[in-house]
N, C-alpha and C positions, 0 to 999 in steps of 0.2 A: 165288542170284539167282532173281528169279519175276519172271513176267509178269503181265500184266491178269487173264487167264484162269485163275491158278493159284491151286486152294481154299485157304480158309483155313486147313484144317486141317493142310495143309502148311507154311505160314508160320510159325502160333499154337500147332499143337497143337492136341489134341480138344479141354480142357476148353475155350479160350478162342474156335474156332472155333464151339463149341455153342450157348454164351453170345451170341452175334454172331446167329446165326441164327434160334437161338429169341425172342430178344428183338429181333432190327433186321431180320431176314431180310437179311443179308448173308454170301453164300456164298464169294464167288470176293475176290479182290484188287480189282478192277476196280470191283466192288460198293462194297467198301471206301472208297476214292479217290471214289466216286461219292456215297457218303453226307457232304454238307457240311456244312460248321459253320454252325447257325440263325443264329448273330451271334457276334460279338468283345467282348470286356469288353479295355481297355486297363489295361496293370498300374499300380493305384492309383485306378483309376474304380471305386468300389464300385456296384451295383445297387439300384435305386430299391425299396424293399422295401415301398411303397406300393401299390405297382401289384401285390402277389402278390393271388393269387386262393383261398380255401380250396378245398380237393378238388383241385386242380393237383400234380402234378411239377413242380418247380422247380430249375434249379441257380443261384445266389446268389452273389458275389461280395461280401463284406462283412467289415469290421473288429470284434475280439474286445474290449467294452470292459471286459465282466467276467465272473469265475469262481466258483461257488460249489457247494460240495459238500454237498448233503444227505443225510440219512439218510433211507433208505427206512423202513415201518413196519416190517418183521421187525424190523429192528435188527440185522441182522446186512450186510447190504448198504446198498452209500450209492448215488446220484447223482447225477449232474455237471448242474447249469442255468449253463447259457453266453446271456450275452446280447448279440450283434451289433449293429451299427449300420452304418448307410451315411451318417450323418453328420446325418439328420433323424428317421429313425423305427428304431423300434429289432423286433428279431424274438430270439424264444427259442428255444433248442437245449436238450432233455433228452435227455440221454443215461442211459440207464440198462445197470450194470454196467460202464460202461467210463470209470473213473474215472482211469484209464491217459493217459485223453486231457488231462488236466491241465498235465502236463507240455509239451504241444505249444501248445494254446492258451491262450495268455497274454495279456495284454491288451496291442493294442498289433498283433497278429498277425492279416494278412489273409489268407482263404483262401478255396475255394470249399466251396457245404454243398449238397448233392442230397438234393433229399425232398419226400415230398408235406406242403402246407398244412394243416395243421389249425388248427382254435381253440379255445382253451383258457383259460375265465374269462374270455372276452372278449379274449384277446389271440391274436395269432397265433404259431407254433409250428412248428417243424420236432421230430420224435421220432427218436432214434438216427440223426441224416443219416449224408450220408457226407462225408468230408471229405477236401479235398486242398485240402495247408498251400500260397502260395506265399510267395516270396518277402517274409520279415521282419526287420526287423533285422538286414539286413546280411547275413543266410545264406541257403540253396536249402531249399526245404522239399520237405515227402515226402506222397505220398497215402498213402493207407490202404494199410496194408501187406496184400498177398494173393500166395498164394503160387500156383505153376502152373509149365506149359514155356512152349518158345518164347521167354519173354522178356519177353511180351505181360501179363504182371499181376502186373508187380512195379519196381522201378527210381524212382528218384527224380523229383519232379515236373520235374526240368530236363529232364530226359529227351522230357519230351512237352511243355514248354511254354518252349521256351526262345527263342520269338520275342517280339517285342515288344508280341503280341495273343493276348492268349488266346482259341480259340476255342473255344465252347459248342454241342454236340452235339443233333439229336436223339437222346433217351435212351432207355433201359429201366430197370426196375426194378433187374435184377440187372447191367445194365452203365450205368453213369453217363458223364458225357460224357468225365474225364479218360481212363476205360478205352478208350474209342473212341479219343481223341485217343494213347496209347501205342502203340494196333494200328496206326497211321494212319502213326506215324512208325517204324516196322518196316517197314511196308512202302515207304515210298519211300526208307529206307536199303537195300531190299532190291532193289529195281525195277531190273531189265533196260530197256536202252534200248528204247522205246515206239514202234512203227510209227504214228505221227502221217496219220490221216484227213485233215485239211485238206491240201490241195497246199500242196508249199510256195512255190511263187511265189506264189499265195493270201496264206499268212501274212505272207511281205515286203511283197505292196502291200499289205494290211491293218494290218502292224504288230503282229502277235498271237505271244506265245511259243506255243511247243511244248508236245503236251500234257501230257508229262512236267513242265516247268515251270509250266505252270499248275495243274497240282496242288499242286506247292511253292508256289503261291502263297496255293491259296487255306487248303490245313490249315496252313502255316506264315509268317505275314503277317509283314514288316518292320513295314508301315503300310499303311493304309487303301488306297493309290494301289496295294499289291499284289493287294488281294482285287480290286479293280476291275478288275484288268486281268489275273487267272486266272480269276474272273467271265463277263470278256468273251468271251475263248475260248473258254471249256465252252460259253456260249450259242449262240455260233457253231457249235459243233457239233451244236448240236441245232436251227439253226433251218436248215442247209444241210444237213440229214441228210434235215427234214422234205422242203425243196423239191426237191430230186436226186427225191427220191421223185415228187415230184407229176409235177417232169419229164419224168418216164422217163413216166409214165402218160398224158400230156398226149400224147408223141411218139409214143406207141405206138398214141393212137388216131387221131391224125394219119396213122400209115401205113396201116389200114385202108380198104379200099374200099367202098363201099356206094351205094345209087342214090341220084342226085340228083331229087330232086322239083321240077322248075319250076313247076308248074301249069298252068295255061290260062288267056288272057284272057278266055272266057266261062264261065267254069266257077261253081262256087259258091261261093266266097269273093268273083267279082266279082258275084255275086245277092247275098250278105251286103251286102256294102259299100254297092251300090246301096240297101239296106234300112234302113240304120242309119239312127234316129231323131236322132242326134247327132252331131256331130263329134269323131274321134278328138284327144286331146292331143296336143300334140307329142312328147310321150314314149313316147305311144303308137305315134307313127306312126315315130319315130326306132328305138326296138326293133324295130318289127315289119320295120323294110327289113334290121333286122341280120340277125335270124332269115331273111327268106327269101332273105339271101345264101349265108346258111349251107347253109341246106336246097336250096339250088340249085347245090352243090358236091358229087363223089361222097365226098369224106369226111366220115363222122359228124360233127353238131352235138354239140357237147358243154358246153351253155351253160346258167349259172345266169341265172334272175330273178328281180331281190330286188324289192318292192315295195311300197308301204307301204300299209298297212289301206285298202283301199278304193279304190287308184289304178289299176284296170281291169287288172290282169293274167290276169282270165279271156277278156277278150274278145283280148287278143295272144294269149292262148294258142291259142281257136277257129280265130283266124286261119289261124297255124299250121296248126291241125290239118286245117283244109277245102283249105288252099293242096296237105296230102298229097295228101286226098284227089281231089282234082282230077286228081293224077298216077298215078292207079290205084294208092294204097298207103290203109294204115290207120292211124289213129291211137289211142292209148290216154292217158285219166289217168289215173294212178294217186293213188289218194285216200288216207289213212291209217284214217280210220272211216266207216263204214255211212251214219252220218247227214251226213258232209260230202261222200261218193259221191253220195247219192241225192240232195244239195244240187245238185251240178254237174249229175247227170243233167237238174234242170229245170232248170235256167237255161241248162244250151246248149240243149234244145225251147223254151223259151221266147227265146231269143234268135232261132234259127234261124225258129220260127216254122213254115211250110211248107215249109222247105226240109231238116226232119228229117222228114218224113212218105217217106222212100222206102220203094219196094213197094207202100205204101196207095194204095187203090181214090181217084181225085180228086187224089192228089199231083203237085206238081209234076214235069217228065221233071229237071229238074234238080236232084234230092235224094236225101238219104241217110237211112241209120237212125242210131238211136243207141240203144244198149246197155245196160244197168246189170249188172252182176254183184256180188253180193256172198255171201257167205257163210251166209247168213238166205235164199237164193232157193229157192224148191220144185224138188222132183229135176224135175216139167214145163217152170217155167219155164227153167229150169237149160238142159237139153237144148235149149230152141227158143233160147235164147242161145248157147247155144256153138255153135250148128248156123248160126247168121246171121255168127256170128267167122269159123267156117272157110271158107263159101263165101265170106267177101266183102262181102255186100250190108250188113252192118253197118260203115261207113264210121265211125263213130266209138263208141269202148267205153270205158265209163268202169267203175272198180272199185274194187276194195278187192284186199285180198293174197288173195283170192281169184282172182285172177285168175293168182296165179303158181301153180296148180295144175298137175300133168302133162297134164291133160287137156284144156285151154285149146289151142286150135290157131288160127294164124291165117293168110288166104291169103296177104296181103303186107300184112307189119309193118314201116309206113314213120318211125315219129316214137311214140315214148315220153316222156310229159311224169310228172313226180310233182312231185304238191304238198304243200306243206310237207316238202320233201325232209328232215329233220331227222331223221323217223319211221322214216326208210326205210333200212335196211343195204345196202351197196353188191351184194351178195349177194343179195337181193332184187331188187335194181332191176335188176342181171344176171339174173336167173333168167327176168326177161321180155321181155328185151333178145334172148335168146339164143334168141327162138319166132320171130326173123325169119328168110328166107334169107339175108340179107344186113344187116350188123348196120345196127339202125335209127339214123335220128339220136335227140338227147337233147336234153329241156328239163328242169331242175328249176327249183323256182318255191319262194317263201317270201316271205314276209311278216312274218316276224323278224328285226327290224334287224338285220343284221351288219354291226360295225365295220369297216373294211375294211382291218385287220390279221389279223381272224378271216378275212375271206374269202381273202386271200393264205393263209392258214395251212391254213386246214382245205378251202376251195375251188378250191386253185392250180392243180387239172388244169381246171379248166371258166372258159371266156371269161363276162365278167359283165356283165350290165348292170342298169341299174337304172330304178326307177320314182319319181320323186320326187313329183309334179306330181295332185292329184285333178280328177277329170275335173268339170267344171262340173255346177252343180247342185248339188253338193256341201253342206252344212252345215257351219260348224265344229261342234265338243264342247267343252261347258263342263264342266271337272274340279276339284269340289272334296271335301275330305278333311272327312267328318262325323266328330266326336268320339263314340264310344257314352256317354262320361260327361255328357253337353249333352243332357239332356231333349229339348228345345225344337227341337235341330236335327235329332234323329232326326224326331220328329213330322214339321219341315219336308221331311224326306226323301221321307217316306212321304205325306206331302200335293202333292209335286209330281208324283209318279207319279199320285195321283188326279185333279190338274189335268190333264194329258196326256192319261189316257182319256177324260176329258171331255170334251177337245177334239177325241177320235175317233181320238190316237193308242195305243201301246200301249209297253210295259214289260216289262224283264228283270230278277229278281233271281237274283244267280248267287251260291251258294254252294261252297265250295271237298271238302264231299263228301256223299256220299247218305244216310249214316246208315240205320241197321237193319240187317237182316242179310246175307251176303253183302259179293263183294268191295267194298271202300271205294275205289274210285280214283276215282268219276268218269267212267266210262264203261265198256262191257259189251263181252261178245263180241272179235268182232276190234276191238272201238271198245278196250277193255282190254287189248289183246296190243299197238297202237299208240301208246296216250296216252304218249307223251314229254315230258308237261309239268314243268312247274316249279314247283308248288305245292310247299313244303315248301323246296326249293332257298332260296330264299329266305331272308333273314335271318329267327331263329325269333323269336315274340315273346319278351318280358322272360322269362317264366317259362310256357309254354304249358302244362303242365300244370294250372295252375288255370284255363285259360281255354279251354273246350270247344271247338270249329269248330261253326261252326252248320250244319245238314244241313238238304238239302232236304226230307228226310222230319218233320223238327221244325217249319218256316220253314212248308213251306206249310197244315197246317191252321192256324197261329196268324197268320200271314195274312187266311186267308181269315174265321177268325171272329173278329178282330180288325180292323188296320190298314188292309186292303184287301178287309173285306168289302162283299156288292153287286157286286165285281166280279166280271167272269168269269176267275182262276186256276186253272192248271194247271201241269204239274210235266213237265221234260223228263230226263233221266239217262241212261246207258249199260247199266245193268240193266233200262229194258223192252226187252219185245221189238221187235224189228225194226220190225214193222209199228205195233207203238202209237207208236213213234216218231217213223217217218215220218204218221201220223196228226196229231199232239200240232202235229208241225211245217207240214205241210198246211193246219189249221186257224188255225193263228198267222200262219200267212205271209196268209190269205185273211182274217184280222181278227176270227174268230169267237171269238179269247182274245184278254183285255186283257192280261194279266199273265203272261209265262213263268219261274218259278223253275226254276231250270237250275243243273246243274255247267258245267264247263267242255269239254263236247259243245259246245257252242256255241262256242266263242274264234274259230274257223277254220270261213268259208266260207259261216254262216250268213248270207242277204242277203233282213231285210223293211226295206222303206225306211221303213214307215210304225213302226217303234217307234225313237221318241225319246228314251226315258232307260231307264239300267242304275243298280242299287243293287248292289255289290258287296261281300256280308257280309263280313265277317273279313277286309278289302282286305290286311293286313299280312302275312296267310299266302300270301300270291302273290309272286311276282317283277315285277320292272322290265317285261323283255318283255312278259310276260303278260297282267299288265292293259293294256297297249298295245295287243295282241292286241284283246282282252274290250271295250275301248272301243271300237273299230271297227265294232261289231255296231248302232250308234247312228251318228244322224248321216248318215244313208246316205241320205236325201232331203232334200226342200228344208227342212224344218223343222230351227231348231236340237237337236241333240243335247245330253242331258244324262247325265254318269259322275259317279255320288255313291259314293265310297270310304269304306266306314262298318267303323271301328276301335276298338278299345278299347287303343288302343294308347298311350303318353303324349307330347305331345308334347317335341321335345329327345331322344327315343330314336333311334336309328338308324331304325327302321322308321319311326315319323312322318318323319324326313326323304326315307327315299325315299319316300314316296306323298306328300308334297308335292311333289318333284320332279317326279314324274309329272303331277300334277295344273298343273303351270308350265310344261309346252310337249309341244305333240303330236308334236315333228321325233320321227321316232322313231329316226335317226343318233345325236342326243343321247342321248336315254335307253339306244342301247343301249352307249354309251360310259359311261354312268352303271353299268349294268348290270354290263356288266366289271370294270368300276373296284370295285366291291364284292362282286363273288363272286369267287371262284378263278376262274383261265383251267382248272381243272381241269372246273368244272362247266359254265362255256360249251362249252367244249372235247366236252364229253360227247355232243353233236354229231358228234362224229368219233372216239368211243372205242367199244369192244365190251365194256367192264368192266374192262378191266384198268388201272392205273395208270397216272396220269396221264404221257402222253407229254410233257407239257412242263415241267422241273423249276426251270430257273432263267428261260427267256422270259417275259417279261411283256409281254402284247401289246401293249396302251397305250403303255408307256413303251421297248420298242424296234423299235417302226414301222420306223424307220433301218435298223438290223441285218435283219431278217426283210426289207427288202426290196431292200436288200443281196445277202443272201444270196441271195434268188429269181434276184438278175442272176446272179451267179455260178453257180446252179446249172443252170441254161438255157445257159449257155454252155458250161460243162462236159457238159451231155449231148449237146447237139450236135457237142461236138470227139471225144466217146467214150463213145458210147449206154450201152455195158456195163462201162464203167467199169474196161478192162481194165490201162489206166495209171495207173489208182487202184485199187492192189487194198486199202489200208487202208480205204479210204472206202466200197470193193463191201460186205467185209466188217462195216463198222459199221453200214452199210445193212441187211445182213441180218442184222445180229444184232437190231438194232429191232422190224424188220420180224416177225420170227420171235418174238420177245418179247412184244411186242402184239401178235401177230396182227394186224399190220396194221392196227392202230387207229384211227390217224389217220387211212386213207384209209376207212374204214368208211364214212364219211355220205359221202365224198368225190367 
């Protein structure tokens, strides 16, 4: 008998323990059980052999309609071309030397053939597969015969496939899927009864087998209604694995104490308010009463804002932050890159106006400083910055991960905000969390739609709210998809950017990377150590090898002595330095460039009202989100915004469809359900991983909303009845084995 826990090698024996490991990374039992069948072939549903792909591993299910044996040229050796069908196209097997196989496949005979695609003369090809016979005429067929211990690489195809579905493995070379499927069924003839994670009053009001059963279900199907419902459970376990987790972290900073910030009714947030040029949205003004309920309770805030491109979540943020400072505490954002730091640093002095001027000779008595820290600062300014953090009179500090330095000191750290929390490791965000006396409250902020199955998932310890609504003023964006193969519509591209400057506004072309030498990402420095973007993520084009990425180092002199000469271009990226950067951007923001060719430095944060259209080269190499992001940067004053997505992409490909999609509705809830729906949840997810494999193997966020938020109820209620989980010690332990597995992955961005 063996358990979850118990190696393989124990089970199978070396050789077939090795084979497992080296080709599947499957160590223990548990692993085993853990590794599910990609799909089921039903006995007598042959495989659409249409659909193969040359250069693919394949396993086939298909019928033998003929045999023939030739002679090799020595003339001393012959071999065997077998030709399959699934009943419309047909596929060729050579087998060379193993004319033995004659005797097994006979016309008439279905079985399964593992191998990689080839083409040969035009036709497609499997070379020496491997083969396991099933069920024909009436008798049990056999795999390939191989000999070994254990038990595990030998034995008749009934042996491993005597349910009513066969299932098809992720494979390897030297271990094929029925080899998996043998080991699968050793070991749950072998398996000790299983300490089942779920409660089980759980699984009775749920209706879910045991986990021991669900395994039976899903490597050994009667019918479809069983995978679905061994399926269901495993999910379950991994989507009440997740939330216990979130739980516990939720509770725990719930127990903590920390000062509450009331503010003052004369203070500076009520000078701000009395200042503002405009009227806050109601979404504005509905978040910001959440927040300073929060921040007016002594336990830590611990709340996400998601908000959409451009719908004022810097000024809730201010809010906040001046509401601390009112209460004798400090605030910090925390920025991801240099040039979205130095972004914020002007726009809260530009907002605040005179009420950032504390200290200064003529400032108002009722103002504070504000701070920049970044990485790129002079060991001078460095010191007279940290020297303003520690005593104090810098009431508001904006930075970069410079800021999580040892040396960074603050007098009272009331309220930690990070934007685009995405960037940020939880690890990080603790490391500056942990410079107050008393732990500060938390804002994280985004501007990347999240579904809001991703945010139960990856966001469940932090209260959410959201920003739907653009604050008046606003412009819409008009999004359309250029062809590169359309002459006439590039030209029109490039003619309405020249229209624009004409009329005195300005323009961004953003390319997806820098080109020349040095690192290629799109951004420099700690801009480089944070770019978490999604370029590449993205579905790749048809064949991107023939198709270069345009760089901004190629784009802008052909630009400027072509399509958009006369103007004034200039080029923004993560490889210059610090100060030319914030220069490059100084003068754009103040109109002295008509035209910023940029990476994706830009996606996040940058705010000039007056540039009204983005050309965005190579749109097909980006993601959903991202140009959502990238559009954003448009549109941001009264005048209409224009996002022109220029591809060479064709249309009826998957890529042309998603940037048509994009280009058909700005919600960006949509698009980022769109987004989901065509990447893995592994790669959204990557949000909440630290590189190790993906935490979620059978949840599919989209399609069990239900289930995941299900399970959140249950798992709140179970940490409330038993924080520590000590009358669930199966479920402590699967907890920690996750936990420990990934390193805590999932709660990484969390």
């Amino acid at each position: 008998m063996v358990d979850l826990d118990t190696p393989l090698r124990t089970l199978l024996g070396a050789r077939a323990a090795t084979l497992l490991a080296d080709g599947l990374e499957l160590r223990s039992v548990g692993g085993l059980l853990d590794h599910l069948p990609r799909r089921y072939h039903e006995r007598g549903e042959l495989t659409d052999l249409a659909d193969l792909v040359v250069g693919e591993t394949a396993t086939v299910q298909a019928r033998v309609e003929k045999v023939e044996r030739r002679p090799m040229r020595s003339g001393r050796r012959s071999m065997l071309r077998v030709t399959v069908t699934d009943g419309r196209a047909l596929l060729a097997l050579t087998f060379f030397n193993q004319t033995w196989r004659e005797r097994d496949l006979r016309p008439g005979v279905t079985a399964l053939f593992a191998g990689k695609v080839e083409e040969f003369r035009g036709r497609i090809q499997l070379t020496n597969p491997e083969v396991h016979l099933l069920e024909a005429e009436g008798g049990e067929g056999e795999a390939d015969g191989e000999s070994g211990n254990g038990g595990a690489d030998g034995g008749s195809a009934s042996d491993g496939f005597a349910s009513a579905l066969v299932p098809i493995y992720p494979a390897a070379a030297k271990v094929p899927s029925w080899t998996v499927a043998r080991c699968v069924r050793l070991a749950l003839d072998s398996l000790e009864p299983v300490a089942d994670p779920l409660p089980d009053d759980l699984r009775r009001r749920r209706r879910l087998p045991s986990l021991a059963d669900a395994y039976r279900l899903v490597h050994q199907p009667a019918s479809r209604a069983d995978v679905t419902a061994g399926r269901t459970r495993l999910s379950w376990d991994e989507a009440l694995v997740l939330q216990v987790a979130l739980a516990r972290r939720r509770r725990e900073v719930e127990a903590l104490a920390t000062v509450a910030r009331t503010g003052c009714p004369d203070g500076l947030l009520a000078a701000f308010d009395a200042g503002l040029p405009f009227a806050l949205t109601a979404g504005q003004s509905e978040v910001g009463a959440a927040i300073a309920a929060d921040l007016a309770r002594p336990v830590p805030m611990h709340r996400l804002l998601q908000g959409e491109v451009g719908s004022g979540k810097t000024v809730v943020a201010l809010r906040a932050m001046l509401a601390v400072v009112d209460s004798g505490g400090q605030a910090v954002l925390l920025a991801p890159t240099e040039t979205l730091a130095a972004q914020h640093e002007r726009s809260l002095r530009e907002m605040l106006g005179d009420l950032a001027r504390g200290g200064e000779l003529g400032g108002p008595e009722r103002a504070t400083r504000v701070i920049l820290v970044t990485g790129s600062l002079g060991a001078r300014a460095r010191r007279e910055a940290l020297g303003a953090i520690a005593d104090g009179s810098a009431g508001l500090v904006v930075g970069t991960h410079a800021l999580l330095q040892e040396d960074v000191r603050f007098a009272d750290l009331g309220l930690v905000i990070v934007d685009e929390q995405h960037r940020f490791g939880v690890e990080q965000r603790d490391a500056l969390r942990a410079r107050g006396r008393r732990p500060p409250h938390l804002l994280v902020m985004t501007a990347t739609p999240i579904p809001r199955t991703v945010a139960m998932t990856v966001f469940g310890d932090l209260e959410v709210s959201e920003l739907t609504e653009l604050p008046r003023g606003r412009s819409p964006v008009a999004t359309f998809v250029v062809p590169a193969a359309v002459r006439s519509w590039a030209d029109r591209m490039w003619g309405r950017i020249r229209d624009e400057v004409a009329a005195g506004r300005q323009a961004y072309v953003v390319c997806a990377r820098i080109g020349g030498a040095g690192p290629d990402d799109g951004a420099g420095s700690e801009d480089a150590a944070a770019a978490g973007t999604d370029v590449g993520a993205a579905d790749e084009p048809e064949n991107p090898a023939m198709r270069p990425t345009a760089t901004v180092t190629e784009v802008l002199p052909r630009l400027v002595e072509g399509e958009l000469a006369g103007l004034r271009v200039e080029c923004l990226h993560g490889r210059l330095a610090s100060a030319e950067r914030e220069s490059v951007m100084n003068r754009f923001a103040a109109g002295e460039v008509d035209v910023l060719v940029a990476t994706t430095v830009i996606e996040v944060g940058v705010n000039v009202p007056n540039a009204t259209v983005m050309v965005v080269l190579d749109a097909d190499r980006f993601g959903v989100s991202q140009l959502h992001q990238l559009r954003g940067r448009v549109g941001r004053g009264t005048a209409t915004g224009w996002c022109l997505l220029y591809t060479a992409a064709e249309q009826d490909t998957p890529a042309w469809q998603r940037l048509s999609a994009v280009a058909a509705t700005t919600d960006g809830a949509e698009l980022a359900r769109l987004d989901l729906a065509q990447r893995r949840e592994g790669d959204v997810l990557g949000a909440a991983q630290s590189g190790g494999r993906r935490s979620l193997r059978l949840l599919a966020l989209l399609r069990d909303e239900k289930l995941i938020r299900e399970a959140r109820a249950e798992a709140f209620s179970l940490v409330d009845e038993d924080p520590a989980l000590e009358r669930h010690p199966a479920l402590r332990r699967l907890l920690e084995a996750v936990l420990d597995e990934e390193s805590a992955a999932f709660l990484e961005k969390g």
